[in-house]
MDAnalysis code that builds the backbone (N, CA, C; Angstrom):
import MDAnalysis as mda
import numpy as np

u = mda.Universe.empty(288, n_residues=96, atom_resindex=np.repeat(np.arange(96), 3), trajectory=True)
u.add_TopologyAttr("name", ["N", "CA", "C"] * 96)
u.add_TopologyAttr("resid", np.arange(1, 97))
u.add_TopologyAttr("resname", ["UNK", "UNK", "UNK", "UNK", "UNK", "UNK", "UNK", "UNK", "UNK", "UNK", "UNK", "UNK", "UNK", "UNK", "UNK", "UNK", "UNK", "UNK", "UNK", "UNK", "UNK", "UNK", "UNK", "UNK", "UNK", "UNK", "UNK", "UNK", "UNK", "UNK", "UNK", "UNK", "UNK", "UNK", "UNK", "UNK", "UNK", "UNK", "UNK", "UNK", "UNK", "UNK", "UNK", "UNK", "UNK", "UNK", "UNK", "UNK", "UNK", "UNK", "UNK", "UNK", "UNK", "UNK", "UNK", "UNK", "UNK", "UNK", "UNK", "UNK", "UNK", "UNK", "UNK", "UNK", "UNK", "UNK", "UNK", "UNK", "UNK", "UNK", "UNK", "UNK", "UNK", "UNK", "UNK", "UNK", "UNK", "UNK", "UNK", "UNK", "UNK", "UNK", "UNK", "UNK", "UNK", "UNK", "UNK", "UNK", "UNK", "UNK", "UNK", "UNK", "UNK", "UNK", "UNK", "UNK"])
u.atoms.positions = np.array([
    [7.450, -5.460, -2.798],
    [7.232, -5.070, -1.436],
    [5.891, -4.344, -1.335],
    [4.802, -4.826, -0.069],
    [4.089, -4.126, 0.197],
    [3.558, -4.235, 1.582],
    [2.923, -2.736, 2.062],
    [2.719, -3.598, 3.757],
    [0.899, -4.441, 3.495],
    [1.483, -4.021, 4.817],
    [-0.029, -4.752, 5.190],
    [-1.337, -4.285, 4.779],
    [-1.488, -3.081, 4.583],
    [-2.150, -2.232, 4.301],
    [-2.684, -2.797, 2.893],
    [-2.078, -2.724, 2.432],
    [-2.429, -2.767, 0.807],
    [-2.899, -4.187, 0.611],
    [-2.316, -5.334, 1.500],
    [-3.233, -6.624, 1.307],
    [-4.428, -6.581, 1.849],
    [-4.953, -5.874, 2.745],
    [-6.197, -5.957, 3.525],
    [-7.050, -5.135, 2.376],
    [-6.388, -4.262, 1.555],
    [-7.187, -3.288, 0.882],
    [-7.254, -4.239, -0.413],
    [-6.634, -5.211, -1.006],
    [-6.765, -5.951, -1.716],
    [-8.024, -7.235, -1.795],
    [-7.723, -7.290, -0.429],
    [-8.412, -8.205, 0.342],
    [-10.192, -7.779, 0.590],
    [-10.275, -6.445, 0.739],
    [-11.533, -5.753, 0.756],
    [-12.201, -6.007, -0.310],
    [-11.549, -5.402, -1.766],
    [-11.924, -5.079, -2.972],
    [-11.764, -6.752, -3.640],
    [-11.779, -7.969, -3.161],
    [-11.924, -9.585, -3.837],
    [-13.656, -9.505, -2.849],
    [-13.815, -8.970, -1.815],
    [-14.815, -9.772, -0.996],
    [-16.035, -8.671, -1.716],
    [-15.474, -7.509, -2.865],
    [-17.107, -7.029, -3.021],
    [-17.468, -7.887, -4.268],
    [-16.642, -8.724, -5.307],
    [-16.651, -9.360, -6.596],
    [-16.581, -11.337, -6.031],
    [-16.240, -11.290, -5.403],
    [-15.765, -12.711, -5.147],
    [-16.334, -13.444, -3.824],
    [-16.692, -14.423, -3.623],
    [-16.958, -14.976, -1.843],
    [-15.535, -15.190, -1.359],
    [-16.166, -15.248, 0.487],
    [-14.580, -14.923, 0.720],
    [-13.996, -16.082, 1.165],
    [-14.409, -17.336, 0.537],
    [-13.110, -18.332, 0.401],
    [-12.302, -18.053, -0.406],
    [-12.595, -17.124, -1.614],
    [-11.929, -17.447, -2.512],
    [-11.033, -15.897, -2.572],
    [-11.516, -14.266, -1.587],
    [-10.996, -13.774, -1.308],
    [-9.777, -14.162, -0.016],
    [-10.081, -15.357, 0.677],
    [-9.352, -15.678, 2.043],
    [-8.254, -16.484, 1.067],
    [-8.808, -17.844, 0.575],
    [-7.685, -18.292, -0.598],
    [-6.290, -17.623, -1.430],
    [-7.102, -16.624, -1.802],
    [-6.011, -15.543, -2.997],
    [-4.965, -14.949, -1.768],
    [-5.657, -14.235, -0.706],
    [-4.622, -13.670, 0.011],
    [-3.813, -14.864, 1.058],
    [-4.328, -15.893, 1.247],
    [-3.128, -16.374, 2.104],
    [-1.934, -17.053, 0.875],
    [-2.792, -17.458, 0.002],
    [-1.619, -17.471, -1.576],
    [-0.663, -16.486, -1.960],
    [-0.638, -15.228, -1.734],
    [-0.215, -14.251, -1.599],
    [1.021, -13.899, -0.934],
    [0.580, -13.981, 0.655],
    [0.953, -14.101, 2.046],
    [2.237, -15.179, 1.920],
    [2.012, -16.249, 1.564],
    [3.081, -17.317, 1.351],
    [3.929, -17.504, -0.010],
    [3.684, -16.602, -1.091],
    [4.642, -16.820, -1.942],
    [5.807, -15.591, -1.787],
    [7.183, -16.317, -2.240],
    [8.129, -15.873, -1.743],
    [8.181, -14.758, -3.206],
    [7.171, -14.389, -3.810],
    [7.820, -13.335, -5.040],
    [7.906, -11.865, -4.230],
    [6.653, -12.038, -2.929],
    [6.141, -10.529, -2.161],
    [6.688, -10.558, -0.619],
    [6.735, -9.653, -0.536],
    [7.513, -9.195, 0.521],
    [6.153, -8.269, 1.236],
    [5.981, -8.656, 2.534],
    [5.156, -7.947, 2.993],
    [5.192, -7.463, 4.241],
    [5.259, -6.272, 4.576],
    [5.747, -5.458, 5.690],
    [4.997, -5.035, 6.128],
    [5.209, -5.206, 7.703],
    [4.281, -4.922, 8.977],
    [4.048, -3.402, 8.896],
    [3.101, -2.730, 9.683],
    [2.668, -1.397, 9.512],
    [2.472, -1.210, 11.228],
    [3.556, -0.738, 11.457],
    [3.283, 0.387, 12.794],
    [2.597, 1.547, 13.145],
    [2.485, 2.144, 14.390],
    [2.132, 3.252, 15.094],
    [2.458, 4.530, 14.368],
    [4.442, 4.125, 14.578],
    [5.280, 4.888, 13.819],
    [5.027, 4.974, 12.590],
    [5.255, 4.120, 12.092],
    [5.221, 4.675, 10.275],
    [3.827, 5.380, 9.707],
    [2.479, 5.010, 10.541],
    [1.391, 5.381, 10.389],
    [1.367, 7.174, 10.502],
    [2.283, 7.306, 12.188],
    [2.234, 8.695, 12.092],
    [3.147, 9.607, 11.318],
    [4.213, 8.617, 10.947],
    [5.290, 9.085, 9.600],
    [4.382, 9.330, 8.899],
    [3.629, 8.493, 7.987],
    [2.476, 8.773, 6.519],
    [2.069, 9.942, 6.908],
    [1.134, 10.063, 8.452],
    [0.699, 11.342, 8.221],
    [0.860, 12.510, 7.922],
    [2.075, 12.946, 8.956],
    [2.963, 13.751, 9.208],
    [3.443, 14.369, 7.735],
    [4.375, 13.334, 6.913],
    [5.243, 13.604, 5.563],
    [4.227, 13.610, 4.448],
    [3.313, 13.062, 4.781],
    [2.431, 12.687, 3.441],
    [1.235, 13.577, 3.110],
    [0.205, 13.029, 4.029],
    [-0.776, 13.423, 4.456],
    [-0.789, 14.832, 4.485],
    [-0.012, 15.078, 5.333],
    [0.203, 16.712, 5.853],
    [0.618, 17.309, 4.877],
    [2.008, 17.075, 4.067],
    [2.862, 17.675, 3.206],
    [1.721, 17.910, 1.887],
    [0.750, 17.088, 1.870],
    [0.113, 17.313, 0.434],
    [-1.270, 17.375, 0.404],
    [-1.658, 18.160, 1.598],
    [-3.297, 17.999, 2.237],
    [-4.326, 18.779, 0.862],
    [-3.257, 18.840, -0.076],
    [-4.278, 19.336, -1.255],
    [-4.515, 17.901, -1.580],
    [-4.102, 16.934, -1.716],
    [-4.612, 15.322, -1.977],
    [-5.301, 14.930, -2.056],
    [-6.070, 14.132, -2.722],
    [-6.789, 12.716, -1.315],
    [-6.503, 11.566, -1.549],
    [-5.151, 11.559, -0.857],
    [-4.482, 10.585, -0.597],
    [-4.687, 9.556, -0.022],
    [-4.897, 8.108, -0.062],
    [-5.448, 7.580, 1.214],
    [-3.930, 6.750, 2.271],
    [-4.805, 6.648, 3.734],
    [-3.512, 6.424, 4.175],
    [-2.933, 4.926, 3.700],
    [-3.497, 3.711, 3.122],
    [-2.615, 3.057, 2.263],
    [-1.306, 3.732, 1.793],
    [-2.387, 4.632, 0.894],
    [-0.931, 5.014, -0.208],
    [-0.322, 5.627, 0.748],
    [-0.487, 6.713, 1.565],
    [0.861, 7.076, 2.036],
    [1.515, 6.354, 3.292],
    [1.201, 5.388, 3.475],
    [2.046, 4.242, 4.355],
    [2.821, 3.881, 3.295],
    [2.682, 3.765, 2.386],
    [3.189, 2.870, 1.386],
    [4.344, 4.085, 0.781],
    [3.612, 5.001, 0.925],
    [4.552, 6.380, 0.327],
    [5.636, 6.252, 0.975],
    [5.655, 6.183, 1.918],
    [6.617, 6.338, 3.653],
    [7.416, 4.978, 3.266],
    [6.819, 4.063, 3.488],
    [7.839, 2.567, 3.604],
    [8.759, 3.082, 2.123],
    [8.413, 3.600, 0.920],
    [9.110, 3.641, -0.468],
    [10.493, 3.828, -0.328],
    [9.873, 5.254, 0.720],
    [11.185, 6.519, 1.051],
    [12.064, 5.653, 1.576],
    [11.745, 4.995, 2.754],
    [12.626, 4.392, 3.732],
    [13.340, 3.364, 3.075],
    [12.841, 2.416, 2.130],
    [13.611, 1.708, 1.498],
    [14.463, 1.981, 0.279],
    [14.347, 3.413, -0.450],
    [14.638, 4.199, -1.341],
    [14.385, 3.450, -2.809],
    [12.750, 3.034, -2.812],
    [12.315, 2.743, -3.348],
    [11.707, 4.030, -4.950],
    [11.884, 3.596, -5.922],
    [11.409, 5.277, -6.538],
    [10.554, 4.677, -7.797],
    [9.964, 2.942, -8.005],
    [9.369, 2.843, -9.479],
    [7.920, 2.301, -8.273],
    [7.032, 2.502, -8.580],
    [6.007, 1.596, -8.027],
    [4.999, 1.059, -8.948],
    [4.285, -0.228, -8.941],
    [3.481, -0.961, -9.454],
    [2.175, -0.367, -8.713],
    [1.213, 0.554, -9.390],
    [-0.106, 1.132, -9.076],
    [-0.730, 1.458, -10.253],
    [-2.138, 1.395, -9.463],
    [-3.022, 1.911, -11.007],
    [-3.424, 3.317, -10.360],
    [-2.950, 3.985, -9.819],
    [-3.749, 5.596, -9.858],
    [-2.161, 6.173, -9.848],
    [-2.728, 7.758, -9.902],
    [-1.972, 8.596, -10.305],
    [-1.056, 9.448, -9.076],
    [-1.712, 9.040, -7.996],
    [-1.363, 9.066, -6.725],
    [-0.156, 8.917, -6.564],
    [0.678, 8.034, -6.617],
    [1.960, 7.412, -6.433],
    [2.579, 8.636, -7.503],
    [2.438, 8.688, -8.560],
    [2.895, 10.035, -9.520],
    [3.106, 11.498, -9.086],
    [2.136, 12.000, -8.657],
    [2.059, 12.784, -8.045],
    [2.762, 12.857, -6.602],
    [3.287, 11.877, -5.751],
    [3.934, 11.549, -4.398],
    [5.610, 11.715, -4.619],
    [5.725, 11.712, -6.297],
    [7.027, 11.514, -7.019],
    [7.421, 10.363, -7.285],
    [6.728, 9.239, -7.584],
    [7.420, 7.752, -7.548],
    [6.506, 7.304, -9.087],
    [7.828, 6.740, -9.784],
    [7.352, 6.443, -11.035],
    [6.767, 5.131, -11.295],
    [5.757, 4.695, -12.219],
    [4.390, 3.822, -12.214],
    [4.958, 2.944, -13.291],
    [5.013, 1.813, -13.159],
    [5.391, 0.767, -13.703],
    [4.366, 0.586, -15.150],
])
């Protein structure tokens, strides 16, 4: 599971190494395989991240990816996550 967020941010970081057929390619490959689950990102949950996340740990620098992503975890009572920073660790969610 991931929202939207994190594909666009995926999606950013192919178009500074890669042209973007081949960044547009990877993510609609992505987008259509049934291994990922990818969840829309609201108003709400945006001002959830802030609010619980953002706010709760303004010693951070958190970005709001991660804590959208922090937020959707909670809600799904999600607690192992697949990341490479230490971020998610520190949020309390253990790193694959």
């Amino acid at each position: 599971m991931g929202s939207a967020l994190v594909l666009a941010e995926f999606h950013a970081h192919l178009l500074r190494w890669r042209d973007p057929g081949f960044a547009r390619g990877l993510t609609e490959h992505l987008m259509a395989d049934p291994a990922y689950q990818w969840m829309d990102v609201s108003i709400e949950l945006v001002e959830a991240a802030i609010a619980g996340w953002l706010g709760r740990f303004d010693d951070q620098r958190f970005s709001l990816t991660d804590a959208v992503n922090f937020e959707l975890m909670r809600r799904e009572r999600l607690t192992v996550a697949f990341a490479f920073d230490a971020d998610f660790r520190t949020a309390g969610y253990e790193l694959l």
